[in-house]
C-alpha beads as a LAMMPS data file, in Angstrom:
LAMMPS data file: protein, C-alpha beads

94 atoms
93 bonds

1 atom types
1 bond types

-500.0 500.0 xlo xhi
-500.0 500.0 ylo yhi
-500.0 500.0 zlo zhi

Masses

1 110.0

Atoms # bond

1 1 1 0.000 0.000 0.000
2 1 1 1.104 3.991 -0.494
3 1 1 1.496 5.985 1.998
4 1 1 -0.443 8.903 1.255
5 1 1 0.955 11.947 -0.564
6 1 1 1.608 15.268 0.845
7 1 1 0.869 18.482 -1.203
8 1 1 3.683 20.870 -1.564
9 1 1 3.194 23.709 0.445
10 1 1 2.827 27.329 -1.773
11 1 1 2.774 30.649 0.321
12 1 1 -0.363 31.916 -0.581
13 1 1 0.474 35.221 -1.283
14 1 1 2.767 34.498 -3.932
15 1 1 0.976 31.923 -5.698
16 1 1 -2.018 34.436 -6.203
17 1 1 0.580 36.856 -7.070
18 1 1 1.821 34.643 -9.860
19 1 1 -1.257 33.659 -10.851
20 1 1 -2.463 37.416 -11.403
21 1 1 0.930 37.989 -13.408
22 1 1 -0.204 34.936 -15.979
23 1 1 -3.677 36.281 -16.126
24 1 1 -2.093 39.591 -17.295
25 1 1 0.489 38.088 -19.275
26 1 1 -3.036 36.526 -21.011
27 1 1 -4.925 39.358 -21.198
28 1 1 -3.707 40.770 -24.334
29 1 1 -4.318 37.691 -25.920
30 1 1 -7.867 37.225 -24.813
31 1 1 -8.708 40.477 -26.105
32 1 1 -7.429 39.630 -29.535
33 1 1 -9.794 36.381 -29.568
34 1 1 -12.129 38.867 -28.411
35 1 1 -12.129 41.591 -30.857
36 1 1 -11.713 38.825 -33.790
37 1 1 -14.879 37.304 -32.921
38 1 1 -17.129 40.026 -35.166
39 1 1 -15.458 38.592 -38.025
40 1 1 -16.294 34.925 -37.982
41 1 1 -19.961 36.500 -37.162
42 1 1 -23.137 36.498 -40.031
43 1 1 -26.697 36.745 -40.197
44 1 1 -28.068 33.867 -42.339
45 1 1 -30.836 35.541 -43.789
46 1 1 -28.391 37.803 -45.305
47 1 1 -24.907 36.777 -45.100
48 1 1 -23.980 39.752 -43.309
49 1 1 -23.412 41.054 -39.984
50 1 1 -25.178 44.244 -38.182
51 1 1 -22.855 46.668 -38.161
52 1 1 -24.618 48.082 -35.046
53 1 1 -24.255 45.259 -33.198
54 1 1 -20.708 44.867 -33.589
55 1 1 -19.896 48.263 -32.703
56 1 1 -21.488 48.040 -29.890
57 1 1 -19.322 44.760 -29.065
58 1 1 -16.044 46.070 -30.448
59 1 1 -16.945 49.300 -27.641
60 1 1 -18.399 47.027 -24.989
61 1 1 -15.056 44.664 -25.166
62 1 1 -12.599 47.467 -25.408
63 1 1 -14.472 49.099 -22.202
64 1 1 -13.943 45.301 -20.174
65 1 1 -10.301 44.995 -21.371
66 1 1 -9.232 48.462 -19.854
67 1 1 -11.270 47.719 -16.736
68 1 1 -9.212 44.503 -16.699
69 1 1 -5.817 46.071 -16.648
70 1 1 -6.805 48.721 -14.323
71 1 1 -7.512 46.054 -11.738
72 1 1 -4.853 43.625 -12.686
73 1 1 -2.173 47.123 -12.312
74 1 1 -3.608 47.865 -9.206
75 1 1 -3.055 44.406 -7.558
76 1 1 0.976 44.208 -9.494
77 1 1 1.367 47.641 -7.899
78 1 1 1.293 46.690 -4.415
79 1 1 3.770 43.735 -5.266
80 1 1 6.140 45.705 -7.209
81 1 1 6.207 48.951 -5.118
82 1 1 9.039 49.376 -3.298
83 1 1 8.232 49.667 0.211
84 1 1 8.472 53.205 2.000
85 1 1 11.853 54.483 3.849
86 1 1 11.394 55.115 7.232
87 1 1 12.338 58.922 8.368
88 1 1 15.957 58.878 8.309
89 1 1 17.418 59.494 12.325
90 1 1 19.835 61.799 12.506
91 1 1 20.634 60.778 15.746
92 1 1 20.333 64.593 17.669
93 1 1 18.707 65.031 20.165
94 1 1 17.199 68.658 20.672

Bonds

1 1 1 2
2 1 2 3
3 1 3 4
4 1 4 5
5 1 5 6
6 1 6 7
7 1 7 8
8 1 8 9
9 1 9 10
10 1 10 11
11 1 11 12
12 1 12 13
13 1 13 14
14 1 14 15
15 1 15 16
16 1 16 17
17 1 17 18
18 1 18 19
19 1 19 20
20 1 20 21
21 1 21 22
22 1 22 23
23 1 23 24
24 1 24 25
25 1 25 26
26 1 26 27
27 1 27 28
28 1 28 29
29 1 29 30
30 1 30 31
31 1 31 32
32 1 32 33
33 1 33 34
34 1 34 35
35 1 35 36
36 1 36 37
37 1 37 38
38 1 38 39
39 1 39 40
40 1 40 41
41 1 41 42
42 1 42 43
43 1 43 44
44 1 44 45
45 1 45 46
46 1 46 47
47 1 47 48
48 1 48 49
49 1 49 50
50 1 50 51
51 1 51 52
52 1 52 53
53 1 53 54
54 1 54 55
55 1 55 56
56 1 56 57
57 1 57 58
58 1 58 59
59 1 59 60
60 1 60 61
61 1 61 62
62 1 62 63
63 1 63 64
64 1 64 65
65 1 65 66
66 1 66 67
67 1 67 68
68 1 68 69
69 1 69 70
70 1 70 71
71 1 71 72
72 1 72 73
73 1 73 74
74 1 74 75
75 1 75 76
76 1 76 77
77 1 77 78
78 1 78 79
79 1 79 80
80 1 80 81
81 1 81 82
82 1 82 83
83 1 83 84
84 1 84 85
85 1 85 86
86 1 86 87
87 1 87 88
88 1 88 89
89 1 89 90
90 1 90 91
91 1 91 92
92 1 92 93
93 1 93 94
């Protein structure tokens, strides 16, 4: 019989942080799939596409990608900030 397996252990903090760098390292690419979709997109009665409609995508997807980043920046920011210098002592004492 096996004795059971232990799980690695992964600080927590850095394996969301990781996780939210991949996500933004995928983001770019998601939007592409995104804003390609229109394309492959065609009413059958006509064999065109509302060009209404996919404005209003094209706008509506463009809007979620920049909300996207703007969160994604703000969680990377408080990772990659350095962290603030204490006042410097100058050792007097007056």
């Amino acid at each position: 019989m096996k004795p059971p397996r232990t799980l690695p252990f992964l600080a927590r903090d850095s394996y969301r942080l990781r996780r939210l760098m991949d996500a933004a390292r995928f983001l770019p690419v998601f939007g592409f799939v995104l804003l390609l979709l229109p394309l492959m997109r065609e009413d059958p009665e006509t064999g065109t596409s509302s060009a209404a409609s996919e404005w209003v995508y094209l706008f509506a997807v463009w809007l979620a990608l920049i909300l996207g980043t703007w969160l994604m920046s703000r969680g990377l920011r408080k990772a990659f900030d350095p962290p603030e210098k204490p006042p410097m002592d100058t050792g007097r004492k007056d």
